[in-house]
GUTI-707062 format. One line per field, with one value per residue (C-alpha): x, z, y; residue number from 0. Coordinates in Angstrom, 3 decimals. Each point is the difference from the previous one (the first is absolute). Example, Ala and Ser with C-alpha at 12.3 -4.5 7.8 and 13.67 -1.06 7.14 Angstrom:
c1	c(12.300; 1.370)
c3	c(7.800; -0.660)
c2	c(-4.500; 3.440)
k	c(0; 1)
//
This chain:
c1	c(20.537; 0.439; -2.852; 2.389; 0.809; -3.868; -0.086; 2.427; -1.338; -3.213; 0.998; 2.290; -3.283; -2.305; 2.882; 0.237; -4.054; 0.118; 2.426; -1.216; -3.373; 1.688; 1.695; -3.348; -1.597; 2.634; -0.255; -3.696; 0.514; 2.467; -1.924; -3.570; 1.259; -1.975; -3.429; 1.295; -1.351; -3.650; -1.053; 1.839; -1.323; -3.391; 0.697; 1.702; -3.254; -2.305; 2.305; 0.063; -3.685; -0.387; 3.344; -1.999; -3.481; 2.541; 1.619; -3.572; -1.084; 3.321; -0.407; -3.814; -0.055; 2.753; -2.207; -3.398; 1.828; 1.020; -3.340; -1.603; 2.475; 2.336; 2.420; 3.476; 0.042; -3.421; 1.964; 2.804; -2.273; -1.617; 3.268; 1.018; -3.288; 0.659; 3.428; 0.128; -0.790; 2.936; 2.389; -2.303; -1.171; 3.040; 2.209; -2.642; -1.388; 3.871; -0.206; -3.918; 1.874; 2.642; -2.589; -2.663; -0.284; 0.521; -1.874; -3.387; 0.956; -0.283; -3.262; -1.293; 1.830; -0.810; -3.542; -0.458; 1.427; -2.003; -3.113; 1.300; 0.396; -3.729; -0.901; 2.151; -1.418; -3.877; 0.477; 1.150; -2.192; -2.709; 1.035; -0.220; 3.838; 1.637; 3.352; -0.798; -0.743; 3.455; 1.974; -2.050; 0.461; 3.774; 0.880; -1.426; 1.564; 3.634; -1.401; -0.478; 3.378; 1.614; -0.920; 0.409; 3.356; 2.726; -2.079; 0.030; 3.914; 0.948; -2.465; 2.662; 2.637; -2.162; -1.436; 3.643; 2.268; 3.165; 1.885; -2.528; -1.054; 1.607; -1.597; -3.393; 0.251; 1.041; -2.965; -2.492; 1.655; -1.030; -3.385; -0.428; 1.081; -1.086; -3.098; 0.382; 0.556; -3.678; -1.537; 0.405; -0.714; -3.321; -0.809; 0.698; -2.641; -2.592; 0.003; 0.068; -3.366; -1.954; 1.858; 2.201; -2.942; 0.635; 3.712; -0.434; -2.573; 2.235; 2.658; -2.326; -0.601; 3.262; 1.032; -2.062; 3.221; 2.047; -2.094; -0.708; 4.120; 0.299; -2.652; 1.761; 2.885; 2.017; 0.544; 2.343; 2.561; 0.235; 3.415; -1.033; 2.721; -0.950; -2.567; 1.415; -1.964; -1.913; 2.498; 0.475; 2.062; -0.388; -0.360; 3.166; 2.128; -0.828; 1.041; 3.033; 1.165; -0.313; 1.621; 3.540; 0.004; 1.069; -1.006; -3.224; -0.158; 1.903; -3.030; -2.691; 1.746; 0.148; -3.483; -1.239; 1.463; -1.175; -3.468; -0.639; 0.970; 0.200; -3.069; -2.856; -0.813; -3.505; -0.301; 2.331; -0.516; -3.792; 1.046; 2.950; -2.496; -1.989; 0.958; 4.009; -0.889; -3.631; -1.456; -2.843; -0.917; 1.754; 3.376; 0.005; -1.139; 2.559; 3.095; -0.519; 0.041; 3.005; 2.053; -1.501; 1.505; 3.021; -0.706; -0.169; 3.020; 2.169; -1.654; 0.750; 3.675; 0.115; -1.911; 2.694; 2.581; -0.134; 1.971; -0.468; 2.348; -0.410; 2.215; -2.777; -2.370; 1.559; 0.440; -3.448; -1.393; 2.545; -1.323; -3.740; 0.850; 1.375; -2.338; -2.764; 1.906; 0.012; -3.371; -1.324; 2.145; -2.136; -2.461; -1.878; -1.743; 1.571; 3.798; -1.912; -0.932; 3.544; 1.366; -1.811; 1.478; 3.466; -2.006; -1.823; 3.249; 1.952; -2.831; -0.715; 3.651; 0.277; -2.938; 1.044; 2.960; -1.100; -2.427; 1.790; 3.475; -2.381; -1.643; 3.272; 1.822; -2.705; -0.772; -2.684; -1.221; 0.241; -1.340; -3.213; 1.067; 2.939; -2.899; -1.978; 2.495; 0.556; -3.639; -0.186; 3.139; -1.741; -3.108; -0.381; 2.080; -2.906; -2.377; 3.462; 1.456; -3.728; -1.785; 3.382; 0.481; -3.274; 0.864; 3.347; -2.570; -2.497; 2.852; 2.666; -1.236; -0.012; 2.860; 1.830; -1.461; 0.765; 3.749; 0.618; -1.216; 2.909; 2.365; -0.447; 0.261; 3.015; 1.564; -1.045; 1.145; 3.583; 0.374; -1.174; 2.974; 2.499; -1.185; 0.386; 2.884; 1.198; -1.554; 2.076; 3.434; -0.606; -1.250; 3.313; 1.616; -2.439; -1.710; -3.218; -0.550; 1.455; -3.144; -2.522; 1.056; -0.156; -3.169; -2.761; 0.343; -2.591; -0.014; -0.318; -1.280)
c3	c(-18.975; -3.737; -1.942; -1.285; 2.980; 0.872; -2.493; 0.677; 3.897; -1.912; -2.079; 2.744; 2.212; -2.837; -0.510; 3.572; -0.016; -2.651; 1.249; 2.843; -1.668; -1.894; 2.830; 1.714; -2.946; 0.291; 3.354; -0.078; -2.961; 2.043; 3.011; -1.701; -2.799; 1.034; -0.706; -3.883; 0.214; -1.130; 2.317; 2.982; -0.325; -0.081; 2.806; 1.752; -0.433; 1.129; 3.282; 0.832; 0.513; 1.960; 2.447; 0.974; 0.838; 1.745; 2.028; 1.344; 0.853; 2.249; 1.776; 0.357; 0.723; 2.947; 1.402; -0.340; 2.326; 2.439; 0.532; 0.330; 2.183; 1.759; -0.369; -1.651; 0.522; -2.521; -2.685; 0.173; -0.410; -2.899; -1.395; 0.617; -1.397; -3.289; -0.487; 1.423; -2.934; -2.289; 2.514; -0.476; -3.841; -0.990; -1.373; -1.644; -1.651; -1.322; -1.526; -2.026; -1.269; -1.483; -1.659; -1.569; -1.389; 2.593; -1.581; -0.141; 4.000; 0.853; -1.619; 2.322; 2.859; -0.458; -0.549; 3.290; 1.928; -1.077; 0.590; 3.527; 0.103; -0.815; 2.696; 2.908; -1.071; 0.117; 3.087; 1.395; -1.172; 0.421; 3.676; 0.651; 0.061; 3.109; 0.497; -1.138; -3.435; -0.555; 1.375; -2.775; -3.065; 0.956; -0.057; -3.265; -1.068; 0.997; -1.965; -2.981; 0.470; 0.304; -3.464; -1.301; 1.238; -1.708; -3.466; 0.503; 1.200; -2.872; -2.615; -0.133; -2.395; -2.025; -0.940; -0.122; -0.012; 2.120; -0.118; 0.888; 2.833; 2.921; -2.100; -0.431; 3.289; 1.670; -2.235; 1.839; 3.266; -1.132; -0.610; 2.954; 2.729; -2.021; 0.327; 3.740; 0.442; -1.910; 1.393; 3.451; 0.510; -2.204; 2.583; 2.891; -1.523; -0.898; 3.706; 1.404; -1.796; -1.031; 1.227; -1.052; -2.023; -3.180; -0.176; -0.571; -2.425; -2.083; 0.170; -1.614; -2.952; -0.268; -0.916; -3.730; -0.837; 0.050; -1.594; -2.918; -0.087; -0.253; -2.474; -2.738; 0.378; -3.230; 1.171; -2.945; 1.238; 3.528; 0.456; 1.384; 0.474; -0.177; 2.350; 2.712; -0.425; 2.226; 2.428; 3.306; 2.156; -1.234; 2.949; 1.561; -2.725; 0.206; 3.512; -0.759; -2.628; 2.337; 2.781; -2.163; -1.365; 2.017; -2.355; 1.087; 2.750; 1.909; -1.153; 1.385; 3.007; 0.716; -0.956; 2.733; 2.210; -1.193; -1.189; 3.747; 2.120; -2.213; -2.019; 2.366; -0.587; -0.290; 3.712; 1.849; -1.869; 1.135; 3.900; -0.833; -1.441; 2.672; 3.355; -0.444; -2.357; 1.008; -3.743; -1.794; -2.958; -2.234; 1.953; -0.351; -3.925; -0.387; 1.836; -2.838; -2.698; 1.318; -0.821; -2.754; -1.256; 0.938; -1.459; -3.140; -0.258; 0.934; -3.007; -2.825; 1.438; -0.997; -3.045; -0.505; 0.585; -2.165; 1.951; 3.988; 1.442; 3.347; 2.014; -0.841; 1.375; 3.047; 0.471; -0.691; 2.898; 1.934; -0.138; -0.091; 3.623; 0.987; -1.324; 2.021; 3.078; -0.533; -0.617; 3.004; 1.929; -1.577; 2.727; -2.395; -2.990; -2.243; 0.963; -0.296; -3.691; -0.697; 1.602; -2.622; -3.109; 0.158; 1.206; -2.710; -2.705; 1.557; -0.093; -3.632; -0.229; 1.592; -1.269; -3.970; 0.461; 1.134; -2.145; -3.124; 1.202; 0.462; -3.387; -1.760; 1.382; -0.021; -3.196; -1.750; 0.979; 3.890; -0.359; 0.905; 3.061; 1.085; -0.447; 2.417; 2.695; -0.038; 0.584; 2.678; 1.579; -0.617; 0.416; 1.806; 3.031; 1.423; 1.385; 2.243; 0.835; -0.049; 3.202; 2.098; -1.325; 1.393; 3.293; 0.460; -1.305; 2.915; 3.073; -0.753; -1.820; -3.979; 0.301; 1.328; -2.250; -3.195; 1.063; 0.785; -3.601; -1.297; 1.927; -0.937; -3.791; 0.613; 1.395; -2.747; -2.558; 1.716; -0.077; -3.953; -0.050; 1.518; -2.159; -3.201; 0.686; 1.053; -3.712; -1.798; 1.662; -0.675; -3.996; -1.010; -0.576; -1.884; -2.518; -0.557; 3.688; -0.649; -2.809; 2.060; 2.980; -3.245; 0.187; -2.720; -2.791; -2.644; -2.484; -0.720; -3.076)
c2	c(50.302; -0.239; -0.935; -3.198; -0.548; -0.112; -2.809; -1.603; -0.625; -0.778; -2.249; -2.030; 0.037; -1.674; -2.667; -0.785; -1.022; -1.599; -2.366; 0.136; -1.319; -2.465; -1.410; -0.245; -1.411; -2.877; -0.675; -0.766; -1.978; -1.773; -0.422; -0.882; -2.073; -3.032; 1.556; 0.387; -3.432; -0.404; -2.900; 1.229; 3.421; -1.445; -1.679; 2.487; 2.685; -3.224; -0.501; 4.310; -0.210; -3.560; 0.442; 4.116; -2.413; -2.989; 3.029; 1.065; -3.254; -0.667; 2.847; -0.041; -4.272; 1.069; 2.708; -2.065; -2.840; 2.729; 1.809; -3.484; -1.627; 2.715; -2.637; 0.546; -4.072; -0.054; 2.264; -2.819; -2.523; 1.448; 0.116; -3.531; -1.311; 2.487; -1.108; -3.202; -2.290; 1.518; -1.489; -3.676; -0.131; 3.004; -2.451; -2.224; 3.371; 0.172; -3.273; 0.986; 3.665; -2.659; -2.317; 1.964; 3.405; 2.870; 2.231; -2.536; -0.220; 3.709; 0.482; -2.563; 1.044; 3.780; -0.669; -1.889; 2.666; 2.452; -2.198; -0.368; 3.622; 0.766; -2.518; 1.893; 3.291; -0.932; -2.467; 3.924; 2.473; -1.773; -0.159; -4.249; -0.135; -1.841; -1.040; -3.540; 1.068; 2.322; -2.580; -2.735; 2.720; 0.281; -3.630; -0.360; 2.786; -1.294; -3.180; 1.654; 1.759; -2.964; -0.404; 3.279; 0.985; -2.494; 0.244; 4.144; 0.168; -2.584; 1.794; 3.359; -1.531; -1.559; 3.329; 2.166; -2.741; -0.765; 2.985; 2.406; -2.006; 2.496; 3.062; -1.481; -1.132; 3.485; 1.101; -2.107; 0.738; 3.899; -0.596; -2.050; 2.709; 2.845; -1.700; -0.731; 4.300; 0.455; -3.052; 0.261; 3.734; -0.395; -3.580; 2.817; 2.576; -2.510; -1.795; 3.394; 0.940; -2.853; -3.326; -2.816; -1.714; 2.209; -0.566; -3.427; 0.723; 2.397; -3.014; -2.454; 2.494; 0.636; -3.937; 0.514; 2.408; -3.116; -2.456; 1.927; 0.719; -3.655; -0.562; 2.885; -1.731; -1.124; -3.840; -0.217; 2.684; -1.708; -1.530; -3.398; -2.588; -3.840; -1.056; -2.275; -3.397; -1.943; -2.138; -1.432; 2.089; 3.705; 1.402; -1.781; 0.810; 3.524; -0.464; -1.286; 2.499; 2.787; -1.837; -0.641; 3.623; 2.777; 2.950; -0.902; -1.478; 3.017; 2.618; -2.659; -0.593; 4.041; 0.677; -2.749; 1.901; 3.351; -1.114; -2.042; 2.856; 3.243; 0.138; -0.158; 3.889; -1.364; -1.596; 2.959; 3.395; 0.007; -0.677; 2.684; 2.865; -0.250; -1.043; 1.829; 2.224; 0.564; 0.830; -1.118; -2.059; 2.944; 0.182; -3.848; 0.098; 3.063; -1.791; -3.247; 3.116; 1.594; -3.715; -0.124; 2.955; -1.010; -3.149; 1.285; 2.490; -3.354; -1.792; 2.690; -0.505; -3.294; 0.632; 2.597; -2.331; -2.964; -2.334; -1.494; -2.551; -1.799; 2.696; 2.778; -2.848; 0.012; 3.686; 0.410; -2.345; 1.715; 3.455; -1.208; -1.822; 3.746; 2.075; -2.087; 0.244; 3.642; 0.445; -1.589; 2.768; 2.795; 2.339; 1.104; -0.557; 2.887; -2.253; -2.953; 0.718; 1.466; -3.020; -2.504; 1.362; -1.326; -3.329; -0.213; 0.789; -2.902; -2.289; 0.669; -0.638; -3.317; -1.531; 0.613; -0.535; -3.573; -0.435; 0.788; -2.035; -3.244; 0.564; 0.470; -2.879; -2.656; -2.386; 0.860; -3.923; 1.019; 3.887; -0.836; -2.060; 2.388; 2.862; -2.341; -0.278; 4.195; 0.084; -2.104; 1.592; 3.637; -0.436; -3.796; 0.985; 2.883; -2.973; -0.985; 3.430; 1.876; -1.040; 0.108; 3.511; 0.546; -1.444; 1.672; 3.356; -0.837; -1.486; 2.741; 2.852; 1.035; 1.756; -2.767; -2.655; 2.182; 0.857; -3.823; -0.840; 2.243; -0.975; -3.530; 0.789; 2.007; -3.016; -2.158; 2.170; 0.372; -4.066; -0.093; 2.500; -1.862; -3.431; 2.482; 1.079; -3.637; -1.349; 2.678; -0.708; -3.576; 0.845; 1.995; -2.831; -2.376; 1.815; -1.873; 0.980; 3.874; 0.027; -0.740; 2.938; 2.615; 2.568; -0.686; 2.941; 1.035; 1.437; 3.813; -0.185)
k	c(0; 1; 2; 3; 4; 5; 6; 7; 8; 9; 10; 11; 12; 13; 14; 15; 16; 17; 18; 19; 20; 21; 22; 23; 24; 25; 26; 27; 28; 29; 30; 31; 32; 33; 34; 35; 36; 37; 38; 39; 40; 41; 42; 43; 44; 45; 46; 47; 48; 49; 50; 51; 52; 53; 54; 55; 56; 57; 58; 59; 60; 61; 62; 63; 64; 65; 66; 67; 68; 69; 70; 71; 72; 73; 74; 75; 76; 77; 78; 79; 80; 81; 82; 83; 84; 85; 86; 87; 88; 89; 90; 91; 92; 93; 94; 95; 96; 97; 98; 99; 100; 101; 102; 103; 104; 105; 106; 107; 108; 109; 110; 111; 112; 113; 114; 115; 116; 117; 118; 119; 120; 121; 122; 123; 124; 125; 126; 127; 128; 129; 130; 131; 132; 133; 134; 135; 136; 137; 138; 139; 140; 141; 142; 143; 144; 145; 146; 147; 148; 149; 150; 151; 152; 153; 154; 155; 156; 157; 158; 159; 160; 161; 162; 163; 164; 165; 166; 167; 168; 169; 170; 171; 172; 173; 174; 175; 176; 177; 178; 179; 180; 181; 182; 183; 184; 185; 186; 187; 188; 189; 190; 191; 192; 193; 194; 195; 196; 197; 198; 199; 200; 201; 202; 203; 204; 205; 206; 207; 208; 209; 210; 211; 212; 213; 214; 215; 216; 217; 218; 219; 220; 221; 222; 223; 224; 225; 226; 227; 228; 229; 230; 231; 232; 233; 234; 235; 236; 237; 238; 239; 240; 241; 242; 243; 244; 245; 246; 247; 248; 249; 250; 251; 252; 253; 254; 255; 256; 257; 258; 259; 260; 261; 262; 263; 264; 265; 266; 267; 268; 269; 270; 271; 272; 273; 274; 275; 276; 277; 278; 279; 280; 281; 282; 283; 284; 285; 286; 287; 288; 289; 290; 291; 292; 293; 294; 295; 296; 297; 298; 299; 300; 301; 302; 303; 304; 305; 306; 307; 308; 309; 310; 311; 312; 313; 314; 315; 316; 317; 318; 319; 320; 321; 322; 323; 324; 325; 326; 327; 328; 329; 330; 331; 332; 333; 334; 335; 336; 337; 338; 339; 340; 341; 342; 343; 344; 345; 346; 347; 348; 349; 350; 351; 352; 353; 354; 355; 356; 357; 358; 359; 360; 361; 362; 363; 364; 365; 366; 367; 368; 369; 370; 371; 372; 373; 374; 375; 376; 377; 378; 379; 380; 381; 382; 383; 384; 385; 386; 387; 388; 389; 390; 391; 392; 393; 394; 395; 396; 397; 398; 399; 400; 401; 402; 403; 404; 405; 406; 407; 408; 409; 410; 411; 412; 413; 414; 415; 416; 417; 418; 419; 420; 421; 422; 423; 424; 425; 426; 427; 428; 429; 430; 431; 432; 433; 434; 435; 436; 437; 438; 439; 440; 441; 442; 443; 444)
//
């Protein structure tokens, strides 16, 4: 070879990285572009510590109730009690994120969980804990959830505004599950060696990452639409203007489905780790990791994307419904952990895509309350669908139990399909209906 031609290979070689750089330097502009934003990167740093110490207290709070109790039945319970009041004072919590100042709301709400924290993790190392007292912290937990969620779900576009909403959104969804692969596996090591008191302990610290957040805030850059004012009716009206709108009432109606029978990892993983799998407190803290990776790779996507629209929605509950079925066919923990990543990418997938379609097509006036109604659909339905995943766990098997929660989903997601696909033959002939079937962009700039 030619010592030109030498160059010339050289030369080729050092232009193909570079554009290869620059092409990666645009793509994580593209997919990160959200945290440009001062107040949503503060808040995003606050939320990467507290959703690591909210990981460790799920896992630990599920494994305290089943080395008191031995009762999949208890870990339902707990569950119910936790989640119960969103489906209750959920909507009412909607109506307070659209009345006063969300950001004024979260410091509250944030700073009474991690009070409630602190109280769970001395009642534990200390050694006094008893069933009684779990099930008492949880319930006023899911009060102070009820409070917390609409105000948090609504506070995103008032930090990036509306058409960032699916990429901060995604973003959250990222932080969330990459969270739930550190925060599980480090709940696993701590139980294993010095109990589930210090997780909860660890959780309540972590809550002053969030606060402060809130506190450097710039409340001048916030986005904040006109507060709704005091009236008779709110909460019927908000009622109302989800029932005549089928861009969002078709996502609410799926994610009943999904969130009553497909989310309760927290009642059936424990019972699967150990009596089909036969594994510890680090196969079960490892198997929540291993979505969680998952998880996360499904959120860059969408990140990546820019755009969702209520077919991805539906494809995403889909393959979440499969992948669980799949996973409760696994022998072994090695398959079992393999078997969770594609769970966790669709149900990353499904959940932004959700999320970000309900937050795009609702009136700033109705966020808060549409933001209410996702969180009692996502998080409200466990105290219904927990304890009988619990007893179909302890009358059938886990295996069983966890495959029938897929299937379910699967079904669910195949009728949203069919109603989708009714809506859009129906919306190509009147356009105001053909605008609303159209995915939500952003933009890449």
């Amino acid at each position: 070879m030619t010592e030109a031609g030498a160059a010339a290979r050289a030369a080729a070689a050092r232009a193909a990285a570079a554009r290869a750089s620059q092409g990666a330097r645009r793509a994580a502009g593209k997919t990160f572009r959200s945290l440009r934003i001062r107040n949503y990167r503060l808040y995003f740093l606050g939320q990467a510590v507290s959703w690591i110490g909210t990981w460790m207290q799920s896992v630990a709070q599920a494994w305290l109730v089943l080395t008191l109790t031995h009762s999949g039945v208890a870990i339902g319970l707990t569950l119910a009690l936790q989640y119960g009041p969103i489906l209750v004072l959920g909507p009412w919590g909607g109506v307070l994120a659209d009345r006063f100042d969300k950001r004024k709301l979260l410091l509250g709400t944030q700073t009474s969980a991690g009070l409630l924290a602190l109280i769970l993790g001395i009642l534990t190392v200390t050694q006094v804990v008893e069933p009684w007292m779990v099930f008492v912290v949880a319930g006023l937990f899911g009060l102070v959830t009820a409070l917390d969620n609409p105000a948090r779900q609504s506070f995103i576009v008032e930090m990036v505004g509306k058409q960032d909403i699916p990429n901060a959104v995604s973003l959250n969804s990222v932080l969330m599950n990459s969270a739930r692969v550190i925060g599980p596996g480090l709940a696993g090591l701590l139980i294993a060696t010095v109990g589930t008191g210090p997780c909860f302990l660890i959780n309540a610290a972590s809550y002053i990452a969030v606060v402060v957040a809130l506190w450097m805030m710039r409340p001048g850059e916030l986005l904040r639409g006109e507060p709704a004012p005091r009236a008779k009716g709110q909460l019927r009206e908000g009622l109302a203007y989800v029932a005549r709108t089928p861009t969002l009432r078709r996502p609410l109606l799926l994610m009943f489905v999904v969130g009553m029978f497909g989310f309760n990892f927290a009642t059936l993983l424990p019972l699967f780790a150990t009596e089909s799998l036969h594994q510890g407190p680090g196969g079960y803290g490892v198997l929540f990791s291993a979505m969680g990776l998952g998880a996360v790779a499904g959120g860059l996507v969408i990140a990546f994307r820019g755009s969702v629209g209520d077919r991805l929605m539906a494809a995403g509950a889909a393959a979440f419904g499969m992948g669980v079925v799949v996973e409760s066919l696994m022998p072994t923990l090695p398959w079992a952990l393999l078997a969770m990543l594609p769970v966790g990418v669709a149900n990353t997938v499904f959940i932004s895509t959700s999320n970000a379609l309900l937050q795009a097509h609702a009136t700033p006036a109705m966020r808060g309350r549409v933001m209410a109604l996702f969180g009692m659909v996502f998080l409200g339905t466990t105290p219904l669908g927990a304890p009988l995943a619990g007893w179909a766990a302890e009358a059938f098997g886990p295996r069983v139990a966890l495959g029938l929660s897929g299937a379910i989903c699967v079904v669910a997601a195949g009728v949203t399909g069919l109603a989708i696909r009714r809506a859009r033959a129906a919306a190509s002939r009147p356009r105001t209906a053909a605008a609303a079937a159209e995915p939500v962009s952003v933009a890449t700039a």
